[in-house]
C-alpha positions in Angstrom: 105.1 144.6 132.4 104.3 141.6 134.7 101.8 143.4 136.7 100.3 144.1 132.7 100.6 140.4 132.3 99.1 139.2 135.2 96.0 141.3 134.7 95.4 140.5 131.1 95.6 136.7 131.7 92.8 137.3 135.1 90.5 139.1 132.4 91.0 136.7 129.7 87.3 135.6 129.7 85.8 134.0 126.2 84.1 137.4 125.9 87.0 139.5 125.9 88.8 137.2 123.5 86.1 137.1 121.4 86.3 141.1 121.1 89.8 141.2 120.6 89.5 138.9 117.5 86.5 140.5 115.9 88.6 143.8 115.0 89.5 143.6 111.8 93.6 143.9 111.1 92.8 145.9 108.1 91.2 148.5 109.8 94.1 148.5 112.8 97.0 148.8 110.6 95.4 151.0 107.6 98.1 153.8 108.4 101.1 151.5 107.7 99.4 148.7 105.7 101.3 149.8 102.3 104.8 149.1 104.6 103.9 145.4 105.0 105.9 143.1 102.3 104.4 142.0 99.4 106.5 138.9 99.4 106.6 136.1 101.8 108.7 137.3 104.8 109.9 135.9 108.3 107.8 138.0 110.6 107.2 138.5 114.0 103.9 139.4 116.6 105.6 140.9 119.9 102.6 140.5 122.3 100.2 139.2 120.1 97.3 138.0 122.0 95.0 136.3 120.2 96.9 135.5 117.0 94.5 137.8 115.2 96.8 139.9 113.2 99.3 136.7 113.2 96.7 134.6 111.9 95.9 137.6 109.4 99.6 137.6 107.9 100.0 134.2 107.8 97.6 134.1 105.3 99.2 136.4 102.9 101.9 133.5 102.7 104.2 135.1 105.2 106.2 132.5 108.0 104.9 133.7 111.0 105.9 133.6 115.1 103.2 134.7 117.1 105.0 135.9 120.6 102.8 136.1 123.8 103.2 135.8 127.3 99.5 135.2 128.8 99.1 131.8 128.7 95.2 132.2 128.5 95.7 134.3 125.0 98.2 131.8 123.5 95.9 128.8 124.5 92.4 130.6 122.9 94.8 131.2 119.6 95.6 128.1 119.1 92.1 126.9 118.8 90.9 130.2 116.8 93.6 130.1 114.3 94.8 126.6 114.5 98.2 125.8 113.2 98.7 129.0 111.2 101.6 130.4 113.4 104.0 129.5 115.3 103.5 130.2 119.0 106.1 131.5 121.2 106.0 132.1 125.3 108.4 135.3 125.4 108.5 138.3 126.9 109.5 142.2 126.4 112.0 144.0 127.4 114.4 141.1 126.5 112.4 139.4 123.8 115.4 136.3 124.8 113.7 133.7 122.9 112.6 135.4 120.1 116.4 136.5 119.8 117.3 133.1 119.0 114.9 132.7 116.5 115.9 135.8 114.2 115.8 137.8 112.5 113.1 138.5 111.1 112.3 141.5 108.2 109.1 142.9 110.0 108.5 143.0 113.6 105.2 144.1 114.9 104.4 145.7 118.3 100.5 146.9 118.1 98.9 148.3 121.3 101.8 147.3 123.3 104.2 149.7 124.2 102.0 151.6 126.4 102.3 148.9 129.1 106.3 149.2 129.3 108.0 152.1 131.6 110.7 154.5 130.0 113.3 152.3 131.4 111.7 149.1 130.1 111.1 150.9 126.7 115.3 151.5 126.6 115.6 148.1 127.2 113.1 146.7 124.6 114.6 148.8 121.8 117.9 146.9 122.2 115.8 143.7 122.4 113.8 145.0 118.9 117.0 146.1 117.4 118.9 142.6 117.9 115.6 140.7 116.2 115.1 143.1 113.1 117.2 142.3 109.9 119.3 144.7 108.3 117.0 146.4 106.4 114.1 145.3 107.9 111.2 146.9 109.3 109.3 147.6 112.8 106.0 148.5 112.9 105.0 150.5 116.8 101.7 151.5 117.7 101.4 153.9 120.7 98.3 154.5 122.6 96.9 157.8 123.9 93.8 158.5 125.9 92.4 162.0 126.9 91.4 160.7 130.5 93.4 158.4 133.5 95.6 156.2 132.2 94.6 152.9 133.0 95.5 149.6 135.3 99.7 149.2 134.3 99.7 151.9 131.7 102.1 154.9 131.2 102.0 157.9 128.7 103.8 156.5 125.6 105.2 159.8 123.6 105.9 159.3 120.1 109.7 161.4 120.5 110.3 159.2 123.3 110.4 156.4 121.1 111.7 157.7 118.0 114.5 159.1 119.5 115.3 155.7 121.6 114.6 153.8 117.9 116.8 156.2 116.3 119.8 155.8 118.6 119.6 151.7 118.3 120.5 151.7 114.7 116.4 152.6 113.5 115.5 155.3 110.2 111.9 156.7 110.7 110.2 156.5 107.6 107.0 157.3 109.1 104.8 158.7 111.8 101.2 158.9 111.3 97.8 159.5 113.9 95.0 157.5 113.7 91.6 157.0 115.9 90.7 154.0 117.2 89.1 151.1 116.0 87.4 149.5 118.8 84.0 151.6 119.0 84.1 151.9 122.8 87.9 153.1 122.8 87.2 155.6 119.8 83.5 157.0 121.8 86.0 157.3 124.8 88.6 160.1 122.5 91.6 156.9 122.5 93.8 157.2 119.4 97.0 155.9 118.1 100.1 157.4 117.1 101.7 154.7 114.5 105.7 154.7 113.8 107.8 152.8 110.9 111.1 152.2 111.0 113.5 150.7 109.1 116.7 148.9 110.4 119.7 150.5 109.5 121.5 148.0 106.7 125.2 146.7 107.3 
């Protein structure tokens, strides 16, 4: 993850940012967008870049903490998105800071968990399972390509991470494949698999 780190925050250029911002979150999370709360809720970004989809919730009225390691992202979203979210410097697979700040009843990871090794991903579901309410929900967006993986990128199988989910105290409640949404990633064949869970209550 800190080789992942380091590259992002070398190719963090004002062109790149401005890419990642223009998606539209709508669009990104239309296969799970009926799972986010319709109430104002504590949630939580894991690796979110540019504060897009932060920015995005936190204008539904939900309190949000925006959690991103590359300094270069965190810097641009505060300028983009102003004081909309709360910015945090944390990192997977131990997520310590964000710990203390929980729980929280959703926790996002979008276009993340592709970067983490198997042993890395055992380790962040502890992490995610310590910062999601009882009864809360995580949202997990893994990435496949039909080519070479790229720079600090493994395969990310969806039973891998159900079954470590399921044995940290997760329900599945759904699972759900989607194309991409940047155009050059979706001309290339990448699409996502998206996963729901829900934290086991009590």
């Amino acid at each position: 993850m800190d080789d992942a780190i380091t590259d992002y925050a070398a190719r963090a250029t004002p062109e790149l940012i401005a890419g990642y911002d223009a998606l539209s979150p709508e669009q990104i999370y239309a296969s799970v967008l009926d799972l986010f709360p319709d109430k104002p809720a504590r949630i939580v970004d894991v690796a979110a870049g540019t504060g897009r989809d932060a920015a995005w919730l936190a204008r539904q009225g939900h309190r949000v903490l925006a959690v991103e390691p590359v300094r270069e992202f965190r810097e641009a979203g505060a300028v983009l998105h102003g004081d909309q979210v709360e910015w945090l410097d944390d990192r997977l697979p131990e997520l310590a800071e964000v710990a203390r700040r929980g729980p929280f009843d959703l926790v996002v990871l979008c276009a993340v968990w592709h970067h983490l090794d198997s042993a890395d991903r055992a380790r962040a579901v502890q992490s995610l399972a310590r910062i999601t309410a009882p009864g809360g929900q995580l949202i997990l967006s893994l990435r496949h390509e039909p080519g070479p993986l790229g720079p600090h990128a493994y395969p990310a199988p969806p039973d891998e991470a159900i079954d470590l989910a399921c044995a940290a105290g997760f329900d599945l409640i759904r699972q759900t494949e989607a194309p991409a949404v940047h155009p050059l990633s979706r001309a290339s064949g990448v699409h996502w698999t998206w996963l729901a869970f829900a934290r086991t209550a009590g």
